[in-house]
C-alpha positions in Angstrom: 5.1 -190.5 47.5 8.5 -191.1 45.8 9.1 -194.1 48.4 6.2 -195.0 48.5 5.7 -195.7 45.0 9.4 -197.3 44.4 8.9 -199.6 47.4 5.3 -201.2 46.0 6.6 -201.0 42.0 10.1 -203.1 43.1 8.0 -205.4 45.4 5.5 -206.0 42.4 8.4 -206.2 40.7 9.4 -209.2 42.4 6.2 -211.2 42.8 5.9 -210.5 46.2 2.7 -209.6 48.3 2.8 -206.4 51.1 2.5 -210.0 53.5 5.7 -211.3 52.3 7.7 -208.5 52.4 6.4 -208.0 56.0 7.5 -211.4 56.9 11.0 -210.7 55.1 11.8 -207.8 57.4 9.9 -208.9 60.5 7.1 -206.0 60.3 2.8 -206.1 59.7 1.7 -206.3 56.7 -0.3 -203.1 57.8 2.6 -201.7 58.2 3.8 -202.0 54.7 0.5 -200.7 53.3 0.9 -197.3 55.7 4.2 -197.4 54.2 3.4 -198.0 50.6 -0.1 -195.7 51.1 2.7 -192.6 52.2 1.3 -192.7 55.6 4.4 -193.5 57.5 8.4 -193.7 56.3 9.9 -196.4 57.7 12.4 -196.2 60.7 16.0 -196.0 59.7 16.7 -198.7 61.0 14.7 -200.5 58.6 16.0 -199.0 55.5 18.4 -201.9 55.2 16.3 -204.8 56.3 13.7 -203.3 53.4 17.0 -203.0 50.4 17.5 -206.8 51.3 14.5 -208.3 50.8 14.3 -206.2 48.0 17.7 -207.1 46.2 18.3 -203.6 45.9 21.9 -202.0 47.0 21.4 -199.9 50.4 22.3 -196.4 48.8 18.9 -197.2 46.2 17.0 -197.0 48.9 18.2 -194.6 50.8 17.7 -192.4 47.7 14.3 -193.1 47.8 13.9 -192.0 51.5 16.0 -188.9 51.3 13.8 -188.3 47.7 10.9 -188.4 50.3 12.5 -186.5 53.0 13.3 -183.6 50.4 9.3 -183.5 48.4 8.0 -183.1 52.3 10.3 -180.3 52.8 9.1 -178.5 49.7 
């Protein structure tokens, strides 16, 4: 849930809804709330399209992900 929860407390963060975000980085909004719900991670590809929109460096998020990666694993 680590991504999960960074991802919707930086987008709150920011004033934007899961349906902005989604239109920032060309995905559903459903897809942002199986994202922020810790029901899917998103591609890899997507990791930088996601730090932009958030005004976050690249490496914060791909933190977040690997943070993820590593609680499954446990």
């Amino acid at each position: 849930m680590i991504f999960a929860e960074n991802l919707r407390a930086k987008r709150e963060s920011l004033g934007l809804s899961a349906e902005e975000l989604a239109n920032r980085i060309h995905v559903s909004r459903s897809y942002i709330t199986l994202i922020e719900t810790s029901k899917r991670l998103p591609g890899k590809t997507l990791l930088p399209k996601i730090a932009r929109a958030l005004k976050l460096e690249k490496n914060v998020i791909v933190e977040w992900y690997l943070a993820e990666q590593k609680e499954k694993l446990s």
